[in-house]
Each structure stands twice: as C-alpha cells, then as structure tokens.
N, C-alpha and C positions, 0 to 999 in steps of 0.2 A: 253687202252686195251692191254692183254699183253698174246699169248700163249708161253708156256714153257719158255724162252730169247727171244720169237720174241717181240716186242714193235711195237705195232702199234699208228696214231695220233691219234686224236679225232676223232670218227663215220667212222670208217673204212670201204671202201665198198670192198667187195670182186666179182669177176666173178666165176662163178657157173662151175662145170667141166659139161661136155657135150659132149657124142659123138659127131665126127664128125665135131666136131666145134671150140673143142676150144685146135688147134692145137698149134706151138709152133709159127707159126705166127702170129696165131690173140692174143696169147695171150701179147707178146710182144707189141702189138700196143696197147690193153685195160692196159698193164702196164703205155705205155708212156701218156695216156691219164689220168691218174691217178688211177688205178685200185691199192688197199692196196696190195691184195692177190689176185694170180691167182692158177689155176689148171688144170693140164691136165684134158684130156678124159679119163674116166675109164679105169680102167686095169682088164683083166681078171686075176685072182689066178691062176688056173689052167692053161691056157693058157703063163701065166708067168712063171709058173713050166715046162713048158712042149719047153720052149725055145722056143716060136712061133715065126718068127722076126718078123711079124706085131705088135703083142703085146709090144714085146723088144724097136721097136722102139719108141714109146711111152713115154720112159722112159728117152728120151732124156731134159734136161733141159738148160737152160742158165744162166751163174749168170746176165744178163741184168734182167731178169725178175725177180728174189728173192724181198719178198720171193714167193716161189712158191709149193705150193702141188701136189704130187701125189696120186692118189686116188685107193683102190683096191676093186675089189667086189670077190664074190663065195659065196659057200655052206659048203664046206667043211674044218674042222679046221685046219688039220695039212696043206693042198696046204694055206691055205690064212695067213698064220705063216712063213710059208717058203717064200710066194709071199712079206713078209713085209722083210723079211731081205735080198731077193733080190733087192729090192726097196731103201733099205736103202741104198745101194752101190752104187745110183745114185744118191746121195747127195741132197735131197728134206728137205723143211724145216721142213716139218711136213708130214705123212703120214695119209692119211683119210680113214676110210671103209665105202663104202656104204651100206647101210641099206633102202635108198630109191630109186632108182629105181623102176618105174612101171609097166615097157615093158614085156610083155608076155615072151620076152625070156629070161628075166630075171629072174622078178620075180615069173611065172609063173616055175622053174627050184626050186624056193627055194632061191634063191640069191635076191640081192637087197632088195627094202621091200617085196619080199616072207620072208623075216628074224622074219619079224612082227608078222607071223606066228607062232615062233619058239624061244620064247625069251630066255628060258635057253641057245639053241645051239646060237644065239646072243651072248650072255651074256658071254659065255665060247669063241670064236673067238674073241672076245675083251680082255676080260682078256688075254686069251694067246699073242695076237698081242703087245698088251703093254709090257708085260715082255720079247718078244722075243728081242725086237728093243730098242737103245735109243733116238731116234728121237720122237718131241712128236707126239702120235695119238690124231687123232677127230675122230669125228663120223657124217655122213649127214643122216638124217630118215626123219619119215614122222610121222603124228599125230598117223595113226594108221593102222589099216587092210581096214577097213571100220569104218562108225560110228556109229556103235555097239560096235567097241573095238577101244576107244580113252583113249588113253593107256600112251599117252608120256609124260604126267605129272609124272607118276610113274617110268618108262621107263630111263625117265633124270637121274632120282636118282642113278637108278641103275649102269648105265654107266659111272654116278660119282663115283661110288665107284670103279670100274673094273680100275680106272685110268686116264682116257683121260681127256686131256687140253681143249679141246672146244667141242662144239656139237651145230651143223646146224640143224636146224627142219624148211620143208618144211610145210607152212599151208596147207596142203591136206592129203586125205588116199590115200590109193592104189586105191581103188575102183574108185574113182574121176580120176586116170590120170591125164591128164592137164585140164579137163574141170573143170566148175564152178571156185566160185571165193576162194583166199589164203584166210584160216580163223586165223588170227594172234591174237585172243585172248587166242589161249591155247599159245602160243610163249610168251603172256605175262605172263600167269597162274605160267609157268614156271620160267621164269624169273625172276618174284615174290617170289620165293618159297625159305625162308630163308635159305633151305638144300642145295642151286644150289650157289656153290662157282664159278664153268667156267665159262668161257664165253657164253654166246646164241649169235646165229648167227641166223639171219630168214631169211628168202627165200621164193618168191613166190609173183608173181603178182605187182613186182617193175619196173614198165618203166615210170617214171617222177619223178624228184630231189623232188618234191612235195611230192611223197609218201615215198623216201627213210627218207626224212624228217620227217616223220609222225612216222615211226617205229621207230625210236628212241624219240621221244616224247611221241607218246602213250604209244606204251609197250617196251619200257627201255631197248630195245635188245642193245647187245653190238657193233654188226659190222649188216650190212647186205650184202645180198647176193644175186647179179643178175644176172639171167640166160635169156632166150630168146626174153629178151629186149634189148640184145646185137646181135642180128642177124643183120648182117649190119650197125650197128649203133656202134662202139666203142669207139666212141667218149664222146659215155650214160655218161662214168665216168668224166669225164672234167664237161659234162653239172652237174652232180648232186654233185661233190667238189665246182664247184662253188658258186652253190645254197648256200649247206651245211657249208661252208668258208666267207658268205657274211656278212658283218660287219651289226652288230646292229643299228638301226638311232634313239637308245635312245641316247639322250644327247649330242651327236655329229652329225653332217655331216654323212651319207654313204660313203665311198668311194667310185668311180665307179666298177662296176662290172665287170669280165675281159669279152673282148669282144667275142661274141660267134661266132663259126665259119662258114665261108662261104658256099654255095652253094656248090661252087668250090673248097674249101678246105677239105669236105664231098668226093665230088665224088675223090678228087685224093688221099684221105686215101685209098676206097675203091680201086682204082687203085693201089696202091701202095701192100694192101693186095695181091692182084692178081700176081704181079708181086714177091713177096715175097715166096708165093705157089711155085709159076711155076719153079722158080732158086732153091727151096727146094726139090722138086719132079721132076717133069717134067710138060710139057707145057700142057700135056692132062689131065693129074692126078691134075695137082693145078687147072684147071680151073673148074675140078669137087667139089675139096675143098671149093671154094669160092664160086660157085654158089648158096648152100643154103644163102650165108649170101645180093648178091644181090638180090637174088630172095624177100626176105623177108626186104630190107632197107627201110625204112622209108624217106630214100631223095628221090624217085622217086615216090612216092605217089601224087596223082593228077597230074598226068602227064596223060593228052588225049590219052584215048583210047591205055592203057598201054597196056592192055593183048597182044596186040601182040607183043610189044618192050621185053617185059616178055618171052615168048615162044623162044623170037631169043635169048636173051641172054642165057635161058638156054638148047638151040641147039647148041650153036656157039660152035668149037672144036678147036679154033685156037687163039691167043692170038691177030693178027692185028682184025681179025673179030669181037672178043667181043671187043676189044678197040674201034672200029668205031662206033658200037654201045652206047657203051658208052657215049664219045664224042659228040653223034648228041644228047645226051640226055643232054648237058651241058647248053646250048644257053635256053631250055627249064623249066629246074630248076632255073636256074637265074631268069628268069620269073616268075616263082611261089611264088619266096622269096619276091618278090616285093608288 
C-alpha cells in the first residue's frame, strides 16, 4: 500500500486522530508498539489562521514517529487553504481534512461531517487544499448525513477526482455518533468500485486483531484504522501485528507467536505515558492528558470493586498519589491474568 512516496508493509494499521488523545506522547508509544501511521488531534483552520498557540501547538511533530499526519477541519475555504500551507511548514507526511467529525460543535458549525451537508463547498476545499500544498492530502468522512443520504459510494468518486491520495471512511453517519454498530459493507462497496484507484482506509468498531483481520479479508480495505480502542491500550498495535504477521501452519510448522505482554509490562507503559505528559506539560496538565486513557484501559478491568480505585485515580492531582494508586493495583492484575 503506498500513499503519494509513503510505502507502507502489508495491512497497514493506522491510529485514528482524536481530540484530546492522541497527543505527541501516546502517539509515539502506539508508533513503538507498531502503529503504520499516526496523527495528531485535529486542528482548527481557523483557529490556525488566527495564530491560536493552543492550536499552534499541536502542530508540533517528531521524526520518531513518521510517518505521521496532521489533520485540519473548518467551514470555511480560503482559512482551511491557508491552514494547509501553514501546516505544510511543520513537515507532516501527509495532511488529512476532516469531513467527519460528529460533535455538535463541530459539525453542528458546518465543519467536520456538517460538510456532508454541503458537498459542492466539500468538494471545492478539497480541490483548493490540494492545489495549495504539495504534501499529499486525504480525506477522513463518514457514510453519510444520516441514512437517508448514504452518499459515500459517490462521494469517493468525487474526491478522487479533486485529487487526494487516500480517503478514510468511518462505518457510521453523523446521525449515529458513536453509537450503534461500524457498517463496513459500504467500505467494501467502495473499495469495490473499479473507479476507486486510492487507497480505502476503514475505521470503526476495531478493538481485537480478529477483527482488524476481518476487514481486510472481507472487504479488501487497504490499511485500517483504530481509534477508541486505543484508549489505554497502545499496545492494541503489537497485539493486532502480531495476529496479522503470524505465519500460516499450512505445510510447515507455525513458528511461535511473539509473546504477549505482561500484566506488568501493561501497567508500566501506562506509567510511562504518565510520566511522558508530565515532563511535556506539567505535573497537573499531563495528569489530566492521561487520565481519559486510564480511566478507560482495559488492564484494570475485573479488578474488585473498581469504581472507587476509578474515582481516585481520576481525583488524584499529584503524580506520587496517582503512582500509589497505581502500584496497589499491580499485585492485583497479576492475579487476574492468572
């Protein structure tokens, strides 16, 4: 699989950009884990025009993590034109627009899949975004508004023509949000579709190597793309390379599988995130960064009578306090894995 010079191996998995989450240190550790392509947390256009330094900072990347995407949303042509060629001076592999977003204040604004809305003015920030830059764009969307207007079979086409090297389609509309389940047969419809020379990328409802496995077998996507199955968990990519890299036991032997990692070696990633925040930002601000990604890991799962282990960790304000906490939870996962 190959956008513009990037080369990617076989079944390439990507991490999803995400507010809030997928800052410049988790993304680095879902790289080391095996992540193909990461991306920042969306960029505001406008907010990038307008020199915001919260926004600015954002734009910060590392060659540790290449390749690596920056992503831009807005409403408006000429800010999200200029937001790509300010973007391009922070040397990203590839610049993505988003077209899906669901968030009220997003899309609710016209931005994000409010875009879905409004496909010529899409269609026209696209085109222009391409010809501004020469870094290649994508595109991240959604099937459609609602499902009434499942659109993205057409949609694709279009975007293929305006230029762009890859395009992501999340299985949901706007309407949906995150609930209910990814519908990844228009992902295939797509994919299918002898006009569709890019790549497809799918996204949505990937948290087991089992299923990232599936989307490439069922419907022939090219890479896929995982987001909130990484909340605490970044190690996902290890577990689903593995999977996905495990030799065939036709004809020969299996090799062993590489061994998967400890209890302990779990919680001292997540520790190590923590500590990575904290030295990035400060002690009060990285402990808020990380806290959605404890709050929601999947290592402390059946662990007795979490909900209050849960409430203190994400009260704690201090870094020996949430460490302790931690820690008393170690002796206890070990237990679990048993």
């Amino acid at each position: 699989m190959k956008i513009g010079n990037i080369e990617f191996g076989p079944r390439p998995i990507f991490l999803a950009p995400m507010e809030d989450v997928t800052d410049i240190g988790f993304r680095l550790l879902c790289k080391r884990f095996g992540a193909s392509m990461v991306y920042t947390e969306f960029v505001s256009a406008e907010a990038l025009v307008r020199s915001i330094k919260s926004t600015v900072s954002k734009l910060t990347i590392s060659d540790d993590e290449r390749p690596v995407g920056i992503q831009i949303y807005g409403r408006d042509t000429d800010a999200m034109v200029e937001a790509a060629r300010i973007v391009e001076q922070a040397r990203p592999d590839i610049i993505d627009l988003n077209f899906g977003c669901p968030v009220k204040k997003v899309a609710g604004k016209g931005a994000g899949a409010g875009m879905l809305q409004n496909i010529p003015k899409l269609l026209d920030i696209t085109r222009r975004v391409v010809e501004a830059v020469r870094v290649p764009v994508t595109v991240k969307t959604r099937l459609g508004w609602n499902h009434e207007q499942l659109i993205i079979t057409q949609l694709a086409e279009q975007l293929q023509d305006c230029g762009i090297k890859a395009l992501t389609i999340h299985g949901r509309t706007r309407s949906q949000m995150y609930t209910g389940q990814a519908d990844w047969t228009l992902i295939g419809e797509v994919k299918r579709n002898p006009r569709i020379t890019i790549p497809i990328i799918g996204n949505g409802d990937i948290t087991t190597p089992q299923q990232a496995a599936e989307a490439f077998q069922r419907y022939g996507v090219d890479a896929v793309m995982v987001g909130r199955a990484t909340f605490g968990r970044p190690w996902i990519f290890k577990e689903i390379r593995d999977y996905l890299d495990a030799p065939t036991q036709q004809n020969a032997p299996a090799a062993p599988l590489p061994s998967p990692l400890t209890p302990d070696e779990k919680l001292d990633i997540l520790i190590e995130q923590l500590r990575i925040n904290v030295e990035r930002i400060d002690e009060y601000r990285g402990i808020l960064h990380t806290r959605r990604h404890l709050a929601a890991s999947p290592l402390f799962k059946g662990i007795p009578d979490f909900r209050q282990t849960r409430i203190a960790m994400l009260r704690a304000e201090t870094m020996p306090e949430l460490l302790d906490i931690l820690n008393r939870c170690r002796p206890i996962i070990r237990q679990l894995d048993k």
